[in-house]
C-alpha positions, 0 to 999 in steps of 0.5 A: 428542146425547152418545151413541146412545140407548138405548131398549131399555134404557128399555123394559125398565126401565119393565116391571120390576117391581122399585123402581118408579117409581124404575126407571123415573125413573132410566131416564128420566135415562139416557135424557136424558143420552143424547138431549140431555145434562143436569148437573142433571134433575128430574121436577115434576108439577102439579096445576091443580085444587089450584094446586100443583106436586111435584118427585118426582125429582132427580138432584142430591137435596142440591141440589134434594131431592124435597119436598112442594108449593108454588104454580104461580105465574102467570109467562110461564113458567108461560103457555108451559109449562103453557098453551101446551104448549111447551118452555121455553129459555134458554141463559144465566143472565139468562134464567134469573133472569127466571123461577127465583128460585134462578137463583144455586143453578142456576148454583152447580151449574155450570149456566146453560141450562134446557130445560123439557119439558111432559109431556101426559097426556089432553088435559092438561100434568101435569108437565115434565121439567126439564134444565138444563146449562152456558150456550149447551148447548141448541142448536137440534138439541137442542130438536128431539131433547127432542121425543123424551122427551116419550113417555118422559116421559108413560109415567113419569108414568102409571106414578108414577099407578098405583104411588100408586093402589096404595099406596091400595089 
């Protein structure tokens, strides 16, 4: 943990009725940095019935903009993450080469270790939050803490639903 969490601060950014989802996406942010620590965080959802994931956050937009869609593709990755419902760890850019073709813009950015969160919605992984940070940074005790942002996540992830449902409306 790089310095105490700030749940508080979390709580009353998700209850604001101010720039929402966003309040609440930047929140989430803090929050990590604070838990686990993080160079480069993004939010993706994922959508099994059209076979396509979003990436709907970004702390480093220039590098890694919010965009449209592209396919969940079929990987080891995918199988633990999306199927399994476990995070996903590496500590070291080869690892990371195995599964994220943009292993040479991760490490541009001074990165080389990725810890990925699934977020659980109803029975179902709807997302992942996604932390990445220089090699060897997410230890054991770290990957314990992540555990902790999975209801922060969650509630993110319901909030971005209800916004877009009343953007329809």
């Amino acid at each position: 943990m790089t310095e105490m969490p700030d749940y508080a601060s979390f709580e009353r950014a998700l209850a604001a009725a101010d720039n929402q989802p966003a309040t609440a996406f930047d929140a989430l942010y803090r929050l990590t940095r604070q838990v686990i620590g993080v160079k480069l965080f993004t939010l993706m959802s994922f959508d099994f019935r059209a076979g396509v994931s979003s990436r709907f956050y970004s702390n480093m937009p220039e590098a890694y903009p919010v965009s449209g869609t592209k396919p969940v593709n079929e990987t080891d990755w995918a199988r633990q993450v999306l199927k399994e419902r476990r995070m996903f760890v590496a500590n070291d850019i080869e690892s990371i080469a195995e599964v994220f073709f943009d292993h040479e813009l991760i490490r541009s950015l001074g990165c080389e270790s990725v810890i990925n969160i699934p977020v659980e919605l109803a029975g179902n992984v709807v997302g992942s939050i996604n932390c990445l940070h220089e090699a060897g940074f997410y230890t054991p005790e770290k990957v314990t803490a992540a555990e902790t942002l999975k209801l922060p996540g969650a509630a993110c992830f319901m909030l971005r639903e209800r916004c877009e449902q009343e953007e329809v409306a």
